[in-house]
Structures are given as C-alpha cells and as structure tokens.
CHARMM internal coordinates of N, CA and C (Angstrom, degrees):
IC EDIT
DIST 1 N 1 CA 1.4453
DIST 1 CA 1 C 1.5360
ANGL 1 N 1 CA 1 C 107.81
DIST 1 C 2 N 1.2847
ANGL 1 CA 1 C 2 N 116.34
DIHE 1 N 1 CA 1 C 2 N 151.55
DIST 2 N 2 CA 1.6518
ANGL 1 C 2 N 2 CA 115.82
DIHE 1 CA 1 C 2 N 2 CA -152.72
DIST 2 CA 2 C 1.8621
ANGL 2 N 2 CA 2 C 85.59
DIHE 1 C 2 N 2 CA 2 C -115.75
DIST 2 C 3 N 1.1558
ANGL 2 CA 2 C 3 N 109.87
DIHE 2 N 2 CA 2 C 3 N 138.97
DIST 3 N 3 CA 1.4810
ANGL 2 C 3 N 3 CA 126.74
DIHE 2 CA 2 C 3 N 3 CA 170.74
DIST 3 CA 3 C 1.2500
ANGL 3 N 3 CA 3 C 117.02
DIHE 2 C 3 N 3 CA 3 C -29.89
DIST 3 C 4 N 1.1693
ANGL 3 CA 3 C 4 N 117.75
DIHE 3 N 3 CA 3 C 4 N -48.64
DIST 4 N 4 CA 1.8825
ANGL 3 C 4 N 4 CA 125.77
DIHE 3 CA 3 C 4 N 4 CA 168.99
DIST 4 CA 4 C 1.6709
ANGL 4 N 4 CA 4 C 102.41
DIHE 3 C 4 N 4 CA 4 C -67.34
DIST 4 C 5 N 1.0113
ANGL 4 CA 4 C 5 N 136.64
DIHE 4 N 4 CA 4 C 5 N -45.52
DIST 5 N 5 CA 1.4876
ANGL 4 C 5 N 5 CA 121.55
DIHE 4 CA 4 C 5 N 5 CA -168.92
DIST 5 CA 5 C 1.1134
ANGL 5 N 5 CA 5 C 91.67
DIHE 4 C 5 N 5 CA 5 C -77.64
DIST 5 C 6 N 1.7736
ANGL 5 CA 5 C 6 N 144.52
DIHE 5 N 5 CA 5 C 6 N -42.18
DIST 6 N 6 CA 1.0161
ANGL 5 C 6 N 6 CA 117.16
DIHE 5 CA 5 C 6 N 6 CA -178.96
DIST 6 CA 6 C 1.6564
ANGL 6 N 6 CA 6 C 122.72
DIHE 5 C 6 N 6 CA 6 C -69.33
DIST 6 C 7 N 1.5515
ANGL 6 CA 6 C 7 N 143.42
DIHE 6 N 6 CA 6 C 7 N -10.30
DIST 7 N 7 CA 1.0240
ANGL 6 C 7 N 7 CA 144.71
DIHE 6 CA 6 C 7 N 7 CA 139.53
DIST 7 CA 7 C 1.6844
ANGL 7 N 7 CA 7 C 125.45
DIHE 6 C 7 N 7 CA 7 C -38.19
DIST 7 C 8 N 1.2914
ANGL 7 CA 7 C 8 N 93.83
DIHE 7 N 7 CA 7 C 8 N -22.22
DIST 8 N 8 CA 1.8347
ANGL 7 C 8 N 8 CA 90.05
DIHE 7 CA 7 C 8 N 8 CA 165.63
DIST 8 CA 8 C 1.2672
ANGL 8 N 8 CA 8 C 106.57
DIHE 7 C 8 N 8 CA 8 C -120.08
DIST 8 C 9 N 1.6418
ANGL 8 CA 8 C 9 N 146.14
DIHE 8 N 8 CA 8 C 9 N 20.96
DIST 9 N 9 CA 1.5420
ANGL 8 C 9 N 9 CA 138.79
DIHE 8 CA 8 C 9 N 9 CA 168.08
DIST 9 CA 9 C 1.3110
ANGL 9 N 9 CA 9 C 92.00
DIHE 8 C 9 N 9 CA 9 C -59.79
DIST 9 C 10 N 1.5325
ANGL 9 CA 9 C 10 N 88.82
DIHE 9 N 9 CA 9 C 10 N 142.80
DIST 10 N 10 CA 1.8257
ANGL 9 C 10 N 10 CA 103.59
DIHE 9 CA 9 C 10 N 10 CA 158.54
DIST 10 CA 10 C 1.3725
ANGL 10 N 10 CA 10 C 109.56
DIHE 9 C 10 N 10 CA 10 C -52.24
DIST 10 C 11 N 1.5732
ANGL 10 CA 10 C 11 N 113.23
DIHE 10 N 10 CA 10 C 11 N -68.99
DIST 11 N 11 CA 1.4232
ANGL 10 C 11 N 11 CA 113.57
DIHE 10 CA 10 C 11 N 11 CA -174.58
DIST 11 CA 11 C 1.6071
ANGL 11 N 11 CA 11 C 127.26
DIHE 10 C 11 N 11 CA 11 C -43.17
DIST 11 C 12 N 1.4063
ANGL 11 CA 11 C 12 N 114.08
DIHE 11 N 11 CA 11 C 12 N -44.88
DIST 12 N 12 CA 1.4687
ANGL 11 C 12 N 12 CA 112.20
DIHE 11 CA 11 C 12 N 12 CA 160.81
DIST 12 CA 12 C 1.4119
ANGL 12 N 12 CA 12 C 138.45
DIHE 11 C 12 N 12 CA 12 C -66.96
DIST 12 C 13 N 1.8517
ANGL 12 CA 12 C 13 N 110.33
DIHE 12 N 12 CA 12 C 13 N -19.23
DIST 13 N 13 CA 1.2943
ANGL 12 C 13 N 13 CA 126.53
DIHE 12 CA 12 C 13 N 13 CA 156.71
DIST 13 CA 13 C 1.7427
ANGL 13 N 13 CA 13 C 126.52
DIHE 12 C 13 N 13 CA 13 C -68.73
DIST 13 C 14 N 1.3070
ANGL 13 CA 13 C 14 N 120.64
DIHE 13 N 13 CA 13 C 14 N -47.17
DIST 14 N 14 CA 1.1980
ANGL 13 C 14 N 14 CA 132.09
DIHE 13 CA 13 C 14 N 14 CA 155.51
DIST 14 CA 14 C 1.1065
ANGL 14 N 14 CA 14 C 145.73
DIHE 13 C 14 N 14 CA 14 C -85.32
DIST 14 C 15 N 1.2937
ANGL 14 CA 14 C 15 N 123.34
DIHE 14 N 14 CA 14 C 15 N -34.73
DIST 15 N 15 CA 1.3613
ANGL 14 C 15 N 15 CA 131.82
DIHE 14 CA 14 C 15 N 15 CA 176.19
DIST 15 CA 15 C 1.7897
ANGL 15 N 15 CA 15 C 117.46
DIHE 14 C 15 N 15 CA 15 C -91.90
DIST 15 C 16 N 1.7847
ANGL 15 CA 15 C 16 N 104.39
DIHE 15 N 15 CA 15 C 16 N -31.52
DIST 16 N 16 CA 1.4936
ANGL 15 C 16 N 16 CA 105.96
DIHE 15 CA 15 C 16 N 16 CA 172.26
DIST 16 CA 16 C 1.6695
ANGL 16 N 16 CA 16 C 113.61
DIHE 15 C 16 N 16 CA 16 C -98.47
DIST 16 C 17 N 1.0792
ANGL 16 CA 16 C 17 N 88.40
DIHE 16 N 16 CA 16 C 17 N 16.13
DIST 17 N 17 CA 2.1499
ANGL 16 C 17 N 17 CA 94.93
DIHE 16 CA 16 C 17 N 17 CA 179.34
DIST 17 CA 17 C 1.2733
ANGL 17 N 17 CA 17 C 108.64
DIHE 16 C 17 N 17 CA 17 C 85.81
DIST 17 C 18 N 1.4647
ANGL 17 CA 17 C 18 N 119.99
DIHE 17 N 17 CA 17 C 18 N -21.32
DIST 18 N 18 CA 1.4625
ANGL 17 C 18 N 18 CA 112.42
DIHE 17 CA 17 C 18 N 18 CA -159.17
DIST 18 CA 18 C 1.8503
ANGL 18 N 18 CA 18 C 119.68
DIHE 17 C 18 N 18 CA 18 C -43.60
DIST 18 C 19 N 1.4278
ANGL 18 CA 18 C 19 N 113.48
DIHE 18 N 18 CA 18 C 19 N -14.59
DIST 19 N 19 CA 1.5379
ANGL 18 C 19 N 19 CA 97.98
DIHE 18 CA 18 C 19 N 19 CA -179.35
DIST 19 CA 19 C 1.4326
ANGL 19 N 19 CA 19 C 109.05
DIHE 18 C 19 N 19 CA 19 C -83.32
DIST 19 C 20 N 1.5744
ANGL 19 CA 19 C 20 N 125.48
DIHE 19 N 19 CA 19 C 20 N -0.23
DIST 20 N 20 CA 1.3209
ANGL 19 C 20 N 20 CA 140.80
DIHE 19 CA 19 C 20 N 20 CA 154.18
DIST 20 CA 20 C 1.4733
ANGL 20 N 20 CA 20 C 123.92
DIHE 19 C 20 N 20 CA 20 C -25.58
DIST 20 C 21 N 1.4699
ANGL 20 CA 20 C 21 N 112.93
DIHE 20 N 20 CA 20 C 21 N -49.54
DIST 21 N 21 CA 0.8470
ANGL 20 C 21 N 21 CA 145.45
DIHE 20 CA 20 C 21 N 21 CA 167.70
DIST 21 CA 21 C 1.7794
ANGL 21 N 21 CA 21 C 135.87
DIHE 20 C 21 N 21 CA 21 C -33.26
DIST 21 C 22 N 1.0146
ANGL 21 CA 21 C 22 N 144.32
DIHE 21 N 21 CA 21 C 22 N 17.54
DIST 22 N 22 CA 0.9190
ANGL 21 C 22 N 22 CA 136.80
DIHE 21 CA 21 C 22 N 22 CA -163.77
DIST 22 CA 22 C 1.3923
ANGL 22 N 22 CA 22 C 152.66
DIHE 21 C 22 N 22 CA 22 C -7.88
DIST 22 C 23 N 1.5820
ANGL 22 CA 22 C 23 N 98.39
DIHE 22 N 22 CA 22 C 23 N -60.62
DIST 23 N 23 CA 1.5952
ANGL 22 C 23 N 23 CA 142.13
DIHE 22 CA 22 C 23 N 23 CA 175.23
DIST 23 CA 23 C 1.4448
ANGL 23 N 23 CA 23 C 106.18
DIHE 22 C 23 N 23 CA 23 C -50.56
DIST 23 C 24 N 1.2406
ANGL 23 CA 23 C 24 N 120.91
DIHE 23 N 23 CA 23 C 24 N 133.93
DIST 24 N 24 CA 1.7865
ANGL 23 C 24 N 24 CA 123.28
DIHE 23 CA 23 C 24 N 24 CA -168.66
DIST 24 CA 24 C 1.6055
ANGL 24 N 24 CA 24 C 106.05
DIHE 23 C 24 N 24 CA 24 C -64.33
DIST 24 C 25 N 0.7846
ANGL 24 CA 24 C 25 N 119.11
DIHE 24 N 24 CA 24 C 25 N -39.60
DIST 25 N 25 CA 1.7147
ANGL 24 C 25 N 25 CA 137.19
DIHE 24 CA 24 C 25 N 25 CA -163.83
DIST 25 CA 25 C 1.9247
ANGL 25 N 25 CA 25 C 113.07
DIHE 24 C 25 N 25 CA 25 C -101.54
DIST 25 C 26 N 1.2795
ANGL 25 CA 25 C 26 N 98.75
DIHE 25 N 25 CA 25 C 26 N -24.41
DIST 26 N 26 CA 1.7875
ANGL 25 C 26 N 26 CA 114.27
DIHE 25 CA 25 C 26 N 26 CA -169.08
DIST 26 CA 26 C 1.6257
ANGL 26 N 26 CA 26 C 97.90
DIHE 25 C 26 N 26 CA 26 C -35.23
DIST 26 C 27 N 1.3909
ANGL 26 CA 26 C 27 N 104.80
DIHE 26 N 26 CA 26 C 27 N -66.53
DIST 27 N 27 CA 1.1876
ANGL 26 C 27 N 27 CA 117.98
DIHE 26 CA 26 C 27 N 27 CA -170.81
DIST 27 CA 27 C 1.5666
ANGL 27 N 27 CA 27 C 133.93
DIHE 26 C 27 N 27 CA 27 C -59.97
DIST 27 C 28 N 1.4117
ANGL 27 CA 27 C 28 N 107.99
DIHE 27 N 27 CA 27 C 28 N -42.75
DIST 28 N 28 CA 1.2757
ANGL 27 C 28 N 28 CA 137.60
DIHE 27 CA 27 C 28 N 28 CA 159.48
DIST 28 CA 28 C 1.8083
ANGL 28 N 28 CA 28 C 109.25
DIHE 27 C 28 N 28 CA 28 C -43.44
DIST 28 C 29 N 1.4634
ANGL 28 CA 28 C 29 N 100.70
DIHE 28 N 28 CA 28 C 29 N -46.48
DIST 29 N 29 CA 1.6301
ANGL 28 C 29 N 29 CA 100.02
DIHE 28 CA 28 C 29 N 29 CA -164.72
DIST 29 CA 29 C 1.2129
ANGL 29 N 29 CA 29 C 75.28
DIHE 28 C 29 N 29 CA 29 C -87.64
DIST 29 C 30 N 1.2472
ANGL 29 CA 29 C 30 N 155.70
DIHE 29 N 29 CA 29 C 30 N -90.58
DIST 30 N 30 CA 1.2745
ANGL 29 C 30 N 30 CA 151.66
DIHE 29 CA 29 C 30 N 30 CA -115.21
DIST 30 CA 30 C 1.4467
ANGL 30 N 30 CA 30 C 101.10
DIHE 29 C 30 N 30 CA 30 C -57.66
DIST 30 C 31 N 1.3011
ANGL 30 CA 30 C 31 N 121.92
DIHE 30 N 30 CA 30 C 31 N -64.90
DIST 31 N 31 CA 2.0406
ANGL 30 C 31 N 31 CA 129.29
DIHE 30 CA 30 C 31 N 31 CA 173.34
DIST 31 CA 31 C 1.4986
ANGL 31 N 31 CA 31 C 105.24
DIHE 30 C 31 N 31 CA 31 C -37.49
DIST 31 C 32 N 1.6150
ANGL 31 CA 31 C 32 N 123.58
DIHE 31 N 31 CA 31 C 32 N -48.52
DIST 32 N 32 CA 1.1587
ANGL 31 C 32 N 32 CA 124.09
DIHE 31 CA 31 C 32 N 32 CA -159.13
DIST 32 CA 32 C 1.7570
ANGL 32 N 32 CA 32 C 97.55
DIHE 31 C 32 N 32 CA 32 C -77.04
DIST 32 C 33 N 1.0413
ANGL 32 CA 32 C 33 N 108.70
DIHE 32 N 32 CA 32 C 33 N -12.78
DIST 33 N 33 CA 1.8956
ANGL 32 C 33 N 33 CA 104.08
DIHE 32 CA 32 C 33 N 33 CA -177.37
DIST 33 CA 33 C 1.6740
ANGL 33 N 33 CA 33 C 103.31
DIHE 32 C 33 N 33 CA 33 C -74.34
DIST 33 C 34 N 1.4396
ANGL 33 CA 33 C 34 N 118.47
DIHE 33 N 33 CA 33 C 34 N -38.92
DIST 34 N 34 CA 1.4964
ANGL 33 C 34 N 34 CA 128.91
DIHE 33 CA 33 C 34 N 34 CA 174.80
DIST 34 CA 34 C 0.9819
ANGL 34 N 34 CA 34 C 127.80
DIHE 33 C 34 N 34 CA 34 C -102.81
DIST 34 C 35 N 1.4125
ANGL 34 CA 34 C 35 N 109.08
DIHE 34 N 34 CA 34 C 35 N 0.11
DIST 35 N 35 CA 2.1448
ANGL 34 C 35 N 35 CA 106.26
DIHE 34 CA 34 C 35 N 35 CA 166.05
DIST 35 CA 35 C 1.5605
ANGL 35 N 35 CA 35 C 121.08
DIHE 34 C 35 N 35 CA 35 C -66.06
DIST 35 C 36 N 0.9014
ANGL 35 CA 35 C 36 N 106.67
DIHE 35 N 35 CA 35 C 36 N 150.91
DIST 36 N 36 CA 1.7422
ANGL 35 C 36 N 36 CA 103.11
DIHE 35 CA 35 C 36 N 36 CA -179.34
DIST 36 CA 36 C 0.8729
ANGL 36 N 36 CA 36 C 117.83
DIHE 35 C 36 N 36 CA 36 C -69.14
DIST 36 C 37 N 1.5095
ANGL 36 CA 36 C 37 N 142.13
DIHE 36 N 36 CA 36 C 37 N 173.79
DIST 37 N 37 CA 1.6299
ANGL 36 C 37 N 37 CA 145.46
DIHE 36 CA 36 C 37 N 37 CA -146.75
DIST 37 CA 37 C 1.5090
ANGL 37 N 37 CA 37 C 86.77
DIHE 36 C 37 N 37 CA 37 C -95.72
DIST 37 C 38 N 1.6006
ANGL 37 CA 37 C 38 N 145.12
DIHE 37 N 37 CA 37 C 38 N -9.89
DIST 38 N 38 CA 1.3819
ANGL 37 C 38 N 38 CA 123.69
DIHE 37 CA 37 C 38 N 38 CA -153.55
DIST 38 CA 38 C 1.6265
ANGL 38 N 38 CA 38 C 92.49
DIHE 37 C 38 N 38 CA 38 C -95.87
DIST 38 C 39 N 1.4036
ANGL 38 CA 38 C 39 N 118.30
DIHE 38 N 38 CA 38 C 39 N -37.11
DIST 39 N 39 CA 1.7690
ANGL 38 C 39 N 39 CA 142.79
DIHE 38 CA 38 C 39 N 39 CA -173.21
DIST 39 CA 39 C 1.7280
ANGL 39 N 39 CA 39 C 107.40
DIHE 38 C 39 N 39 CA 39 C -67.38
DIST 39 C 40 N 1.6047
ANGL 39 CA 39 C 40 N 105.45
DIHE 39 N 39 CA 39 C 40 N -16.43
DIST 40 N 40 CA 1.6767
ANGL 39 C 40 N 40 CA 107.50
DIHE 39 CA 39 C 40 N 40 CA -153.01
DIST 40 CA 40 C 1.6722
ANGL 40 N 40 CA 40 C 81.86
DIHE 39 C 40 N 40 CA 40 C -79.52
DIST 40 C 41 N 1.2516
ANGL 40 CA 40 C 41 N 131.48
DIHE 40 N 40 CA 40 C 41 N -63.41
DIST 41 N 41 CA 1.2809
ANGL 40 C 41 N 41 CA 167.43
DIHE 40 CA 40 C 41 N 41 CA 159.11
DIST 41 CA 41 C 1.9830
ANGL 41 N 41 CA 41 C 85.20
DIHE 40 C 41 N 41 CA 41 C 35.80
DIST 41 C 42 N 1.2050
ANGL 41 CA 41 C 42 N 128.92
DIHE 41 N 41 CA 41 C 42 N 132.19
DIST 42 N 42 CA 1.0857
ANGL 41 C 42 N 42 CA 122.43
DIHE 41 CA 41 C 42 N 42 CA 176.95
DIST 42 CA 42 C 1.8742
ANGL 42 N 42 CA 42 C 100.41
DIHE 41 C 42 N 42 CA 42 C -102.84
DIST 42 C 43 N 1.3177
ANGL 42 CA 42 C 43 N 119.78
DIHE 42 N 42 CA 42 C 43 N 151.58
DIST 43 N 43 CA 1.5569
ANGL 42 C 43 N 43 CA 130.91
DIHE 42 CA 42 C 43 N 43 CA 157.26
DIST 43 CA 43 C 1.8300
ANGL 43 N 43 CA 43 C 92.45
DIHE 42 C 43 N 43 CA 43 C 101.06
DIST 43 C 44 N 1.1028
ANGL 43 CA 43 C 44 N 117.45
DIHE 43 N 43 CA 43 C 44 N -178.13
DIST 44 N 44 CA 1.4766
ANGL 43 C 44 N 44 CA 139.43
DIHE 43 CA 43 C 44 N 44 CA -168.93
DIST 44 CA 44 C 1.2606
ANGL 44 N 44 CA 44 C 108.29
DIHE 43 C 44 N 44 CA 44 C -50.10
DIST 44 C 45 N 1.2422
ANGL 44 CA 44 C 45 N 118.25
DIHE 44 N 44 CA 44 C 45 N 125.12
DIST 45 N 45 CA 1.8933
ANGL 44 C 45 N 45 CA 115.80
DIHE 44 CA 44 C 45 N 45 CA 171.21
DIST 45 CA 45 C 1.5793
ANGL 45 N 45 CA 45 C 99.88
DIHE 44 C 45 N 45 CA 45 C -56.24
DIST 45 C 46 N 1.0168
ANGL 45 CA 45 C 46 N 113.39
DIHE 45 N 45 CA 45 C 46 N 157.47
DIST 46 N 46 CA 1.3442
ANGL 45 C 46 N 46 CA 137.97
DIHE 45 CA 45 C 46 N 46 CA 146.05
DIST 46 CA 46 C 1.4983
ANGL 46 N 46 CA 46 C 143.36
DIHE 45 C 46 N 46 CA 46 C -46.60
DIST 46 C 47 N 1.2759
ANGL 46 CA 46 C 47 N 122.79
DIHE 46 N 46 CA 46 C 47 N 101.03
DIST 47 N 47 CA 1.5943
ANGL 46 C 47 N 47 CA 107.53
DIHE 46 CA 46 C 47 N 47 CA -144.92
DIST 47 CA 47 C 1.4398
ANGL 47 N 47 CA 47 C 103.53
DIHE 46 C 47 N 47 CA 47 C -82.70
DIST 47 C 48 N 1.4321
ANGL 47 CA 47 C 48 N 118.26
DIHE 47 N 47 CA 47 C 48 N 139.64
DIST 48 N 48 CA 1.6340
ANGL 47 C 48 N 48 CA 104.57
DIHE 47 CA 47 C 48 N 48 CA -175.39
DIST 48 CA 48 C 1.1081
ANGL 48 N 48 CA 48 C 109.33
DIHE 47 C 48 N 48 CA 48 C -121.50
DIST 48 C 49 N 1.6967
ANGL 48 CA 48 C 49 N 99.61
DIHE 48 N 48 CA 48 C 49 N 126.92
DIST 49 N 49 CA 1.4671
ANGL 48 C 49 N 49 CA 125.19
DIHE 48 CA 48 C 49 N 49 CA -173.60
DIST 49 CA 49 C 1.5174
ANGL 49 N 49 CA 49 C 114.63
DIHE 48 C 49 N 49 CA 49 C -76.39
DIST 49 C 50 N 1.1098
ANGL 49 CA 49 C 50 N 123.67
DIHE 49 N 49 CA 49 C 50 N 120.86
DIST 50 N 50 CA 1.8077
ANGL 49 C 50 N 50 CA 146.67
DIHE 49 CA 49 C 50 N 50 CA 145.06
DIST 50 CA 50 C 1.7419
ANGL 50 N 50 CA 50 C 82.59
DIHE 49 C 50 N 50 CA 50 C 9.94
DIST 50 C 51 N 1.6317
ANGL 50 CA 50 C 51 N 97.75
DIHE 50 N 50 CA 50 C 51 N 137.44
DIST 51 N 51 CA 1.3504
ANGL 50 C 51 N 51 CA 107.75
DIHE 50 CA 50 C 51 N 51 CA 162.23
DIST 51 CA 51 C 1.6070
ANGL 51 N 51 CA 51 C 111.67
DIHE 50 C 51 N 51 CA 51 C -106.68
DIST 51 C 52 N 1.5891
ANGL 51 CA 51 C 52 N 151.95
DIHE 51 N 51 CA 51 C 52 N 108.92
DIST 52 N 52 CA 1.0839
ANGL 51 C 52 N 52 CA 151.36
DIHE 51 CA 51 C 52 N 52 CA 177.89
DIST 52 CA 52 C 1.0955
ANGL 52 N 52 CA 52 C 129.39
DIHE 51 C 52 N 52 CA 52 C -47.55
DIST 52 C 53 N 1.1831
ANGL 52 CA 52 C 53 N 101.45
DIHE 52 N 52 CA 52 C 53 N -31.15
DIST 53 N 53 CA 1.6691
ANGL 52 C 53 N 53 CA 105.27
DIHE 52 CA 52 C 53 N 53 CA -174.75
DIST 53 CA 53 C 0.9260
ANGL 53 N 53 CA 53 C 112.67
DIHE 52 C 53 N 53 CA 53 C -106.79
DIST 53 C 54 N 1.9254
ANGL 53 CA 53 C 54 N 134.55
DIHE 53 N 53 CA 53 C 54 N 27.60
DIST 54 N 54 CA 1.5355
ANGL 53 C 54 N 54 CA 134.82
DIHE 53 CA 53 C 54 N 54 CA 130.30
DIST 54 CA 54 C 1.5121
ANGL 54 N 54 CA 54 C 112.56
DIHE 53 C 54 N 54 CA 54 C -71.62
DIST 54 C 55 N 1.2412
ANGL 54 CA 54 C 55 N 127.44
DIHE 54 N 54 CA 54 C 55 N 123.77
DIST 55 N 55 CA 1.5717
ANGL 54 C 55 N 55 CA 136.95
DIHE 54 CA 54 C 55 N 55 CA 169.14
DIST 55 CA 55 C 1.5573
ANGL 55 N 55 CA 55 C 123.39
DIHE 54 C 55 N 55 CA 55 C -68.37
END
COOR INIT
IC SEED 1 N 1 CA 1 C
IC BUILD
C-alpha cells in the first residue's frame, strides 16, 4: 500500500486520529517516517506482470 492510499484508509482516518490532523502534509510526513524502505521508493511503482506458471 503506497503512502497516499494510506492517508485516506478508514482505519488510519478514524481509528488512528489521522482526520485530527489538519496540516496538508502532517499526515503524509508522519506515515512516511514509518513506512518500510520498499513504499519510501520515490517515482512510479512498478507494474507487476502476471506470473505464468500459476494454473
């Protein structure tokens, strides 16, 4: 899950306070301090291609 979709989960909007938040970016920086190194990754995800050799 990419840092922006997690800025609109329900669960991080309601249950972690995040609509608390005001500040355009508050939220954004705050996730991006604890996302894992694969999410930090700056520019376009990676599109992932079909594996063939599941039936």
């Amino acid at each position: 899950m990419t840092i922006a979709a997690m800025t609109e989960h329900k669960a991080i909007l309601e249950y972690g306070g995040g609509k608390l938040y005001s500040g355009k970016n508050t939220l954004r920086d705050w996730l991006s301090e604890v996302a894992p190194p694969d999410v930090k990754k700056p520019g376009r995800p990676k599109s992932i291609k079909p594996n063939k050799d599941v039936a």
